[in-house]
ROMARVEX-46748 format. One line per field, with one value per residue (C-alpha): residue in three letters; chain; x, z, y. Coordinates in steps of 0.05 Angstrom, whole numbers. Layout:
res <- [ALA  ...]
chain <- [A  ...]
xx <- [X  ...]
zz <- [Z  ...]
yy <- [Y  ...]
// end
This chain:
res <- [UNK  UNK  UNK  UNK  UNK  UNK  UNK  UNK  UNK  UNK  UNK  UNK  UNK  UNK  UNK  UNK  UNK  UNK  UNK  UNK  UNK  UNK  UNK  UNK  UNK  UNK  UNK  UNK  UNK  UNK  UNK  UNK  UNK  UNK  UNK  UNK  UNK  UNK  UNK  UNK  UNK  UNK  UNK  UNK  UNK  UNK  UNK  UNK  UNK  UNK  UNK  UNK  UNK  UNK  UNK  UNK  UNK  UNK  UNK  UNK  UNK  UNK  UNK  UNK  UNK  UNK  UNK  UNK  UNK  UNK  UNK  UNK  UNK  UNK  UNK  UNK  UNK  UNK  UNK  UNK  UNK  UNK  UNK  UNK  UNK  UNK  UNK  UNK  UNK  UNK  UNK  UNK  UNK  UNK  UNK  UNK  UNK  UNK  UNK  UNK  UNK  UNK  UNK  UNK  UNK  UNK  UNK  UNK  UNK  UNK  UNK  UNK  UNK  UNK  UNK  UNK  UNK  UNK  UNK  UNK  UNK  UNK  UNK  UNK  UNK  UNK  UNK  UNK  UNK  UNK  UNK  UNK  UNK  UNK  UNK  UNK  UNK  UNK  UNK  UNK  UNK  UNK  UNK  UNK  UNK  UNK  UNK  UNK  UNK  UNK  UNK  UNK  UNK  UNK  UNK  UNK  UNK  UNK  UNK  UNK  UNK  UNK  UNK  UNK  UNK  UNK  UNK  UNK  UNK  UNK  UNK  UNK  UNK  UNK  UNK  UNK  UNK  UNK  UNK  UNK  UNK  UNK  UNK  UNK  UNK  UNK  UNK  UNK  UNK  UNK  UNK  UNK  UNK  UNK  UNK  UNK  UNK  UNK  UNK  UNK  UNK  UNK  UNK  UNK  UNK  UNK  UNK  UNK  UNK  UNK  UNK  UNK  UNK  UNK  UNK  UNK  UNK  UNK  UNK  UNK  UNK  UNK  UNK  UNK  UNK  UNK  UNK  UNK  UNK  UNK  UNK  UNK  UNK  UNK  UNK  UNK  UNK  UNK  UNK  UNK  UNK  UNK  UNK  UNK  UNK  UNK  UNK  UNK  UNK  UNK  UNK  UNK  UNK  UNK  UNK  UNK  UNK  UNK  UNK  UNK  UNK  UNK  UNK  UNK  UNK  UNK  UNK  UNK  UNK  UNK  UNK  UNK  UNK  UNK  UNK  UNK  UNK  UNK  UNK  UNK  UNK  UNK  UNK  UNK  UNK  UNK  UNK  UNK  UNK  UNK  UNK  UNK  UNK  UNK  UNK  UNK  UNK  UNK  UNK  UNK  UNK  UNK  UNK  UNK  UNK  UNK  UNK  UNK  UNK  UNK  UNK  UNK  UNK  UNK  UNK  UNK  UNK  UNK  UNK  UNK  UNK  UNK  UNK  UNK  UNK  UNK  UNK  UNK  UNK  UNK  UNK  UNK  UNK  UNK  UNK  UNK  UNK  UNK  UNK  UNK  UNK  UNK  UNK  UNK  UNK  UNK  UNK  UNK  UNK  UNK  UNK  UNK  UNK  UNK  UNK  UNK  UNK  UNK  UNK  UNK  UNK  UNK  UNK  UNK  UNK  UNK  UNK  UNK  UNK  UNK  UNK  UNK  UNK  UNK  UNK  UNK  UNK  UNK  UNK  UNK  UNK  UNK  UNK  UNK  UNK  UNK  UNK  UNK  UNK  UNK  UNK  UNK  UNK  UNK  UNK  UNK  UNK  UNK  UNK  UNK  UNK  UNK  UNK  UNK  UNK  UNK  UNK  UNK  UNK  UNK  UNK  UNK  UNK  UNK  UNK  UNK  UNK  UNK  UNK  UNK  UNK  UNK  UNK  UNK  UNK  UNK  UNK  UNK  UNK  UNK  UNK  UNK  UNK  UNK  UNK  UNK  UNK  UNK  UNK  UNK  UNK  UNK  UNK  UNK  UNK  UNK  UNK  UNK  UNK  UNK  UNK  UNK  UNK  UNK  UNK  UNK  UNK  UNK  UNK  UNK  UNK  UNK  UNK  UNK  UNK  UNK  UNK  UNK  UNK  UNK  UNK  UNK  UNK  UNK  UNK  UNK  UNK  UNK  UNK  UNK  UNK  UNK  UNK  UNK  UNK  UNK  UNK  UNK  UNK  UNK  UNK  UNK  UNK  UNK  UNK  UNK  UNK  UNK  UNK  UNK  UNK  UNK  UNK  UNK  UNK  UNK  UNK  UNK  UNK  UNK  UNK  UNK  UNK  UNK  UNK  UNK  UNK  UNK  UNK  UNK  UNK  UNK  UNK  UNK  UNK  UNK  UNK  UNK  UNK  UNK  UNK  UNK  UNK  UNK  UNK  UNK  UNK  UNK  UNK  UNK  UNK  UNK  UNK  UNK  UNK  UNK  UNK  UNK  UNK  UNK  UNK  UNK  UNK  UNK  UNK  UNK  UNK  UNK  UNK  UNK  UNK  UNK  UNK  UNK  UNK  UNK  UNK  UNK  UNK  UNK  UNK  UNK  UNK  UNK  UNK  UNK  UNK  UNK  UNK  UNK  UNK]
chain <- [A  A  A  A  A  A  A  A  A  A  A  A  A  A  A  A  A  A  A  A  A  A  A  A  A  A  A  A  A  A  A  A  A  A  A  A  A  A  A  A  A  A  A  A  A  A  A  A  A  A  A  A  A  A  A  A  A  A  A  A  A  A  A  A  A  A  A  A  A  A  A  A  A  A  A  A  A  A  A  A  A  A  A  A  A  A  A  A  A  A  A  A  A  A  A  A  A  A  A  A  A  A  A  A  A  A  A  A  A  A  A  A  A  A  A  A  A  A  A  A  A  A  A  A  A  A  A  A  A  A  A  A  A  A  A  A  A  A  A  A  A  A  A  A  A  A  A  A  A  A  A  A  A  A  A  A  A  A  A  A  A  A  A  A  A  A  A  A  A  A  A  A  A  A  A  A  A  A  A  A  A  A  A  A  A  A  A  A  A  A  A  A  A  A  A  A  A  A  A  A  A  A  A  A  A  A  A  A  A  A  A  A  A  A  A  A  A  A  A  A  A  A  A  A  A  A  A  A  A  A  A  A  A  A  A  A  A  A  A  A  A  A  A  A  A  A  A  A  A  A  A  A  A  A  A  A  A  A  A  A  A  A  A  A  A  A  A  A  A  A  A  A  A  A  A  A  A  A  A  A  A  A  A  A  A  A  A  A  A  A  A  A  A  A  A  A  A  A  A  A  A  A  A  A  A  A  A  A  A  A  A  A  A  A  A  A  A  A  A  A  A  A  A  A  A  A  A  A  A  A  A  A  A  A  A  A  A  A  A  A  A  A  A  A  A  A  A  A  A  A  A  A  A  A  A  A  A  A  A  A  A  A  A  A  A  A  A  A  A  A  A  A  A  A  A  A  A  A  A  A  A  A  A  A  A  A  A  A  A  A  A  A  A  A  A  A  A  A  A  A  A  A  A  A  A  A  A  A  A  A  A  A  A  A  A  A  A  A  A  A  A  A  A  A  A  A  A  A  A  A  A  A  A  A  A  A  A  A  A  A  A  A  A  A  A  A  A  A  A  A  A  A  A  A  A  A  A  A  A  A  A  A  A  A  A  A  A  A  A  A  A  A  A  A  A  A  A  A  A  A  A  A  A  A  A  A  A  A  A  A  A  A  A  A  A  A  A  A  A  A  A  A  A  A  A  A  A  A  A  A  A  A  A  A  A  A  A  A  A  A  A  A  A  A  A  A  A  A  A  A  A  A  A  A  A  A  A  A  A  A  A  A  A  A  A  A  A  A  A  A  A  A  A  A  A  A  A  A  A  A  A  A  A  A  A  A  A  A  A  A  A  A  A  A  A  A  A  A  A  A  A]
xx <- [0  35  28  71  19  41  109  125  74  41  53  28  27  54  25  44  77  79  151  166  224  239  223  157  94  34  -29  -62  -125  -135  -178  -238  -205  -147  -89  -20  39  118  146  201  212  211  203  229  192  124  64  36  -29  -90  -50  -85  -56  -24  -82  -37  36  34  86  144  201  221  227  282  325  351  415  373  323  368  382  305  294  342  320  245  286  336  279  227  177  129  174  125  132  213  193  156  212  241  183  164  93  73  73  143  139  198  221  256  332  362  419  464  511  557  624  682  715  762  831  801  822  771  763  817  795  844  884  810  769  808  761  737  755  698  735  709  670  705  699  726  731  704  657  668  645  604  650  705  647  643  723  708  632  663  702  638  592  648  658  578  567  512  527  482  491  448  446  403  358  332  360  432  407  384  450  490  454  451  532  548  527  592  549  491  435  464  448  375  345  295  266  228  174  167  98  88  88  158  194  161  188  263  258  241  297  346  328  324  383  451  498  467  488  431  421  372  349  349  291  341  378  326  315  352  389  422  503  506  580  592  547  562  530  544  533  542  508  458  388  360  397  357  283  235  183  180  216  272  325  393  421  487  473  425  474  536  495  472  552  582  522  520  595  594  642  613  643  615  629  623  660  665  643  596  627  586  620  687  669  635  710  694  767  783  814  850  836  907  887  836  765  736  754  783  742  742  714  675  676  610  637  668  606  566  495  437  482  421  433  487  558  608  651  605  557  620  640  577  578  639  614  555  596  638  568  593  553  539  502  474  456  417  400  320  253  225  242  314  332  375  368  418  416  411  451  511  506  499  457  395  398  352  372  347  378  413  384  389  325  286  225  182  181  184  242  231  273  245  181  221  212  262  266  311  391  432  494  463  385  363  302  308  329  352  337  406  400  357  306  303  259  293  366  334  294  370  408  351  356  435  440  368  300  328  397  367  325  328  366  348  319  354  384  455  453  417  383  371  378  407  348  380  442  435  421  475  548  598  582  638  628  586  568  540  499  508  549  537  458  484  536  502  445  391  439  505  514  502  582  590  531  551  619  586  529  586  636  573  561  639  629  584  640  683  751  813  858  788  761  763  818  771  725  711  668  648  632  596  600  606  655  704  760  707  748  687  718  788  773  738  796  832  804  789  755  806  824  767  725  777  759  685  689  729  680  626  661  677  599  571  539  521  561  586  504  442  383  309  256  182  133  62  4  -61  -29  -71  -73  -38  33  71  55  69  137  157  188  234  287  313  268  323  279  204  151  154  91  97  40  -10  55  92  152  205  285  311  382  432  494  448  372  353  317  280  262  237  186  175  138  73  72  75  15  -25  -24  -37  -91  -110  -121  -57  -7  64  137  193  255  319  389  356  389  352  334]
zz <- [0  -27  45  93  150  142  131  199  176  212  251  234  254  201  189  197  124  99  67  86  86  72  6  5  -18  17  17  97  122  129  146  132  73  43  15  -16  22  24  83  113  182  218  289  307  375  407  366  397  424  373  307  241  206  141  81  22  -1  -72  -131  -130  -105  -46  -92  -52  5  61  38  -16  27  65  7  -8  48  51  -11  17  73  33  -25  24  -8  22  27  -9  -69  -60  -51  -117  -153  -144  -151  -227  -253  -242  -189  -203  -228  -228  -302  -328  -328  -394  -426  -429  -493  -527  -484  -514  -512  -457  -463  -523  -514  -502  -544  -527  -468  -470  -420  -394  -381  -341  -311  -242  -159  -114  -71  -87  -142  -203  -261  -326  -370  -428  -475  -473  -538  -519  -544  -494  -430  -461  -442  -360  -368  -397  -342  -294  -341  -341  -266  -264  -239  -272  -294  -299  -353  -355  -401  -400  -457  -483  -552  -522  -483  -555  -594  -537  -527  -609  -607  -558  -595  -574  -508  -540  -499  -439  -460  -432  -456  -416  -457  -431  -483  -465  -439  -372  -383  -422  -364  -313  -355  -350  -283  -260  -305  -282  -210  -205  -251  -252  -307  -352  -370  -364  -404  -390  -365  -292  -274  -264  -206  -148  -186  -151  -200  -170  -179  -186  -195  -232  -248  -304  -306  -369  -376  -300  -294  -347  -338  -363  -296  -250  -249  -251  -214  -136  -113  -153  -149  -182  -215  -184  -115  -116  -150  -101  -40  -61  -81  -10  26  -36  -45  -123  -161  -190  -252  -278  -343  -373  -428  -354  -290  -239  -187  -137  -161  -147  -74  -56  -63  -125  -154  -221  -280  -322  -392  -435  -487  -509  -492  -553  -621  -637  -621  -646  -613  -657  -622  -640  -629  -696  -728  -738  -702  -734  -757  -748  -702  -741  -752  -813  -800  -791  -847  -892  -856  -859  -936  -951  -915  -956  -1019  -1002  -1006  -927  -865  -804  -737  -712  -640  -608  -535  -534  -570  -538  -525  -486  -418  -408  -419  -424  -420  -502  -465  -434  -448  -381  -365  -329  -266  -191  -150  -90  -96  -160  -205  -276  -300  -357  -396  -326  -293  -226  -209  -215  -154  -99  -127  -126  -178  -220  -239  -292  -309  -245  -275  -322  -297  -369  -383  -455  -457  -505  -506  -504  -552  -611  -610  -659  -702  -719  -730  -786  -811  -818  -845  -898  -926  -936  -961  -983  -949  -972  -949  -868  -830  -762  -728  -766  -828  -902  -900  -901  -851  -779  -723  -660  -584  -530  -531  -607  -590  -584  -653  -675  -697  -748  -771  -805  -775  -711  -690  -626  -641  -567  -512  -478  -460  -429  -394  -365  -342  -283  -228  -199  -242  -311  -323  -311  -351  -411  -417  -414  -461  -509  -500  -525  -588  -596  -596  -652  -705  -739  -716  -728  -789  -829  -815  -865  -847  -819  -781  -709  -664  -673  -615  -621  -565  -533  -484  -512  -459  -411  -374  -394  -467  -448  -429  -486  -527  -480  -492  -430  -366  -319  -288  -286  -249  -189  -191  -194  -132  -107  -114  -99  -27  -16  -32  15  -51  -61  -56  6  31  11  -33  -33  -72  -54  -111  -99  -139  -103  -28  35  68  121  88  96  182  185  137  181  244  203  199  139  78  58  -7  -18  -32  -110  -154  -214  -267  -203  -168  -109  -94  -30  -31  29  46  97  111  130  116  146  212  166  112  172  190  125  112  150  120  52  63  96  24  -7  34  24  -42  -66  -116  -82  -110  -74  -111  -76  -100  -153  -225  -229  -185]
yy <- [0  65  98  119  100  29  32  -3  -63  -117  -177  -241  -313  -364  -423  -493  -518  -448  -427  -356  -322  -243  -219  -269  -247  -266  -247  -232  -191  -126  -68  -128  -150  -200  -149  -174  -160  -174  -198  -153  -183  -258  -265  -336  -328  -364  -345  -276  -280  -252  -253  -264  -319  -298  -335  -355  -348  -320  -334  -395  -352  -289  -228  -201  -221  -189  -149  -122  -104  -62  -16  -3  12  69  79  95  144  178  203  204  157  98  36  -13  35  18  -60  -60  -30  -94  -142  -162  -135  -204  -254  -293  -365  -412  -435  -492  -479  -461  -489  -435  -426  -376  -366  -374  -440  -447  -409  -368  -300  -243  -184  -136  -84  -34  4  38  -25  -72  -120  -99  -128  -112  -46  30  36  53  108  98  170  142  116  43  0  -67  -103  -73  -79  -159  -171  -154  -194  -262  -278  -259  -306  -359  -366  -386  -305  -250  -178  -122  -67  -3  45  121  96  38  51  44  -23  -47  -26  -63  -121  -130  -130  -181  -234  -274  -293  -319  -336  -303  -240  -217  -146  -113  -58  -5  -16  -87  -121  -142  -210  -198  -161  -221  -271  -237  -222  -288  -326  -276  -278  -359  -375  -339  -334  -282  -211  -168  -106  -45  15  49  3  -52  -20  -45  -120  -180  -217  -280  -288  -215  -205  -145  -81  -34  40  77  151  171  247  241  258  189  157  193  174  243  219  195  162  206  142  158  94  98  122  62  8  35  21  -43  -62  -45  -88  -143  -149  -137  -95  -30  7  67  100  166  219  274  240  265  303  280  206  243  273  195  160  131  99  145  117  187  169  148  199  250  227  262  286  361  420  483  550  603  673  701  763  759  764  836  840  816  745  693  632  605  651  652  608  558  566  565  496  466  486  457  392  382  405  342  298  301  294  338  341  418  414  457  457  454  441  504  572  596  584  644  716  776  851  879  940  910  831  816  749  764  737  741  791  754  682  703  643  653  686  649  691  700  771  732  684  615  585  641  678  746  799  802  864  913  886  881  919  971  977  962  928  901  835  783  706  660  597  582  526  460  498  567  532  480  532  582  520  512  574  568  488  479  445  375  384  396  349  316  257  195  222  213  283  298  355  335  386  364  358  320  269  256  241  159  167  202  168  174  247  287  351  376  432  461  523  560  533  598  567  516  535  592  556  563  527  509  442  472  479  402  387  426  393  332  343  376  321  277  321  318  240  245  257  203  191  150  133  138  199  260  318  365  328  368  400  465  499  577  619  688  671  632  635  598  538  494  509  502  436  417  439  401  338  306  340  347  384  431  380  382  457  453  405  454  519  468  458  535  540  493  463  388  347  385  393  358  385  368  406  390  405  411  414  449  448  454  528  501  470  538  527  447  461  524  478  439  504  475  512  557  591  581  579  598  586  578  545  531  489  512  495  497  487  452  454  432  392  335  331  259  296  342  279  237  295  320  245  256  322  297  237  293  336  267  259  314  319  343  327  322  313  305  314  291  313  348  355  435  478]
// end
């Protein structure tokens, strides 16, 4: 029951000839009614006087055990969420059945050797969790899973999007039947199916999305997370789980090794202890930096130099990838007087196109360096770039990621899609990296080290094959590392302004969104001294920052405040460690 009311259950007595252990699930009265239920406790004691007995024991197998039980549970604590919706995470949508074993093929015969790994993906010992600075092919992630699949272990391998599960899954065909797929499209009867083979018989490598980072899998050796700090990691709805929070809890209490992978690592990964492994060479191919200031006002979206690159691309029956930072309109704004970005002058967020500011509810008011009160939208949406590239190649020289067209638009949500291109192109860095919080540096190298990715490289690619990066600020250290090619060591210096500014990692974050609160939330949230800015409405939501060094007092009592709203009426979301702010 998706409550926090019950969250310290109910007693019962078991049965003589009934098999329970933790992780069962049984079905028991309730309230005047028979209710499923998981069992989370066993009391080895005398029966207690006046228990119900539990009615029936449902599906052939626990769905979790104890150590994993420990980490959903902190799970339900840390993001402030009902702990049977943390149980279910790791229950199939089923009940579980028990299969026939299957005869499992595909390893390579004894003393074959395994596809090279390379100096970055040396097979993993269970110790810290380790980040490789990288983007690891399957067929480099296959030379540290063999061994695992060999020695009668599992692996687990997820991926942002099921696209990337797909691709990966479809290239390790050396381990045959081991490999098991859960897509995110997949029926309910599919993802039973997998989760009961995987959680009955070891010796698969399992491939997937964030879903799979509460699911037992049995012989789970060796977990792989690829694309640490992107969005599609971290779920968006509560319980706001972040894979590899999630995944490194479960490795210290389940004893398996844990190896993340990413083109610029999290710096949250590097504050945890996580073991860092510096790349050998550049992560990503050549970049070059367009100073928009070299072109006169009035330019369009897209600057000289690039237009005549782009040209000369397509003149060469070349391809190219123009990436653009949103569908919509632009999340920054600066001063038309003195190019200043628009920011609050209360908490000093970066202002987007509301008169009031979106983190604290302040007015925003005229420029805070010149008082002016024209201002000029940062960025250019999917839309206006295809519809400027059209006009210099031609309509059927422009279309988006995926289509026939030569010359691709699109956004980050594009990016699985895109690969061997001969030129890129990233139409304002300056929108990103001069976003609406304290992580959009670190989330613009990363997004641009991605784009980078999306050009050809090696003995095979053409001369002039790059990333072009266009920005107003090109001696930005979030540029100088791109140049660079890898992201060191600006991320030591972002930990270290994010420790001078008491910012996460250093302190914890929870925003609490709700949707038609109660007149009385503002009194009950008062006592717990932690709401540091709120409320802000904004589209009938309101919303509250907490912050401190530690928020588990202020989570415990915030969780009869939030099933009170419920109750209520309300809509509630509680986002912990938030990506935005």
């Amino acid at each position: 029951m998706p409550s926090f009311s019950v969250d310290g259950g109910f007693w019962y007595d078991v049965p003589d000839g009934f098999e329970i252990q933790v992780g069962t699930v049984v079905r028991v009265p309730l309230a005047g009614r028979v209710v499923r239920g998981w069992v989370t406790a066993l009391d080895e004691a005398e029966a207690r006087p006046g228990l119900k007995p539990i009615r029936q024991v449902s599906g052939d197998f626990a769905v979790f055990d104890e150590l994993l039980l420990r980490t959903l549970q902190w799970c339900a604590r840390h993001y402030v969420a009902p702990q049977a919706v943390l149980l279910k995470k790791a229950a199939p949508p089923n009940l579980p059945r028990r299969m026939a074993p299957l005869e499992l093929a595909g390893l390579p015969e004894p003393g074959a050797e395994p596809p090279a790994p390379g100096d970055d993906t040396e097979p993993a010992h269970h110790g810290p969790p380790k980040v490789i600075v990288g983007d690891p092919q399957p067929a480099q992630i296959l030379a540290t899973v063999e061994p695992v699949l060999a020695d009668g272990g599992s692996a687990l391998i997820i991926y942002p999007t099921g696209l990337e599960a797909t691709r990966a899954h479809d290239a390790m065909q050396e381990v045959g039947n081991r490999r098991m797929l859960v897509h995110p499209d997949m029926s309910d009867r599919q993802v039973t199916t997998r989760w009961s083979r995987t959680r009955d018989q070891p010796g698969f490598v399992v491939i997937g999305t964030e879903r799979l980072s509460t699911w037992p899998i049995c012989g789970l050796r060796l977990a792989w997370v690829m694309g640490d700090g992107r969005r599609g990691l971290k779920a968006r709805q509560t319980p706001t789980l972040n894979v590899r929070d999630v995944l490194s809890r479960r490795s210290a209490t389940e004893r398996f090794s844990l190896v993340t992978a990413t083109v610029v690592p999290s710096v949250e990964s590097l504050a945890a202890g996580f073991r860092v492994q510096p790349p050998p060479r550049r992560v990503w191919p050549r970049t070059e930096i367009v100073d928009r200031g070299e072109d006169p006002p009035g330019s369009g979206v897209i600057g000289r130099r690039v237009r005549a690159a782009l040209a000369s691309v397509f003149a060469a029956n070349g391809t190219a990838f123009v990436f653009t930072h949103r569908h919509g309109f632009a999340p920054a704004f600066r001063c038309v007087s003195c190019r200043t970005l628009r920011n609050c002058r209360t908490c000093s967020a970066r202002a987007v196109g509301d008169e009031t500011c979106r983190r604290c509810g302040a007015e925003l008011g005229p420029c805070t360096e010149c008082s002016g009160r024209v201002f000029e939208p940062l960025g250019a949406a999917e839309g206006r770039v295809r519809s400027e590239l059209a006009k210099v190649l031609g309509p059927d020289a422009v279309g988006g990621a995926g289509s026939e067209s030569p010359m691709w638009v699109g956004t980050e949500r594009d990016l699985p899609l895109v690969q061997g291109r001969d030129l890129a192109v990233a139409v304002d860095a300056d929108a990103l990296i001069f976003g609406t919080n304290y992580r959009s540096p670190e989330d613009a190298l990363r997004v641009l080290a991605r784009v980078a990715l999306t050009v050809r490289s090696g003995p095979s690619a053409p001369a002039g094959s790059r990333l072009m990066v266009q920005t107003s600020r090109p001696s930005h250290p979030v540029l100088a590392a791109l140049q660079r090619g890898h992201p060191f060591p600006l991320l030591e210096s972002m930990l270290d302004d994010r420790r001078v500014q008491h910012a996460p990692p250093f302190s914890e974050l929870l925003v609490l969104e709700v949707t038609d609160p109660p007149g009385w939330v503002d009194e009950r949230l008062a006592p717990l001294e932690h709401v540091v800015l709120g409320s802000a409405l904004r589209q009938g939501t309101r919303r509250w920052l907490l912050q401190a060094d530690d928020l588990t007092e202020a989570k415990s009592k915030l969780r009869p405040i939030v099933q009170e709203m419920r109750d209520a009426g309300a809509k509630v979301r509680v986002d912990a460690d938030p990506l935005d702010l």
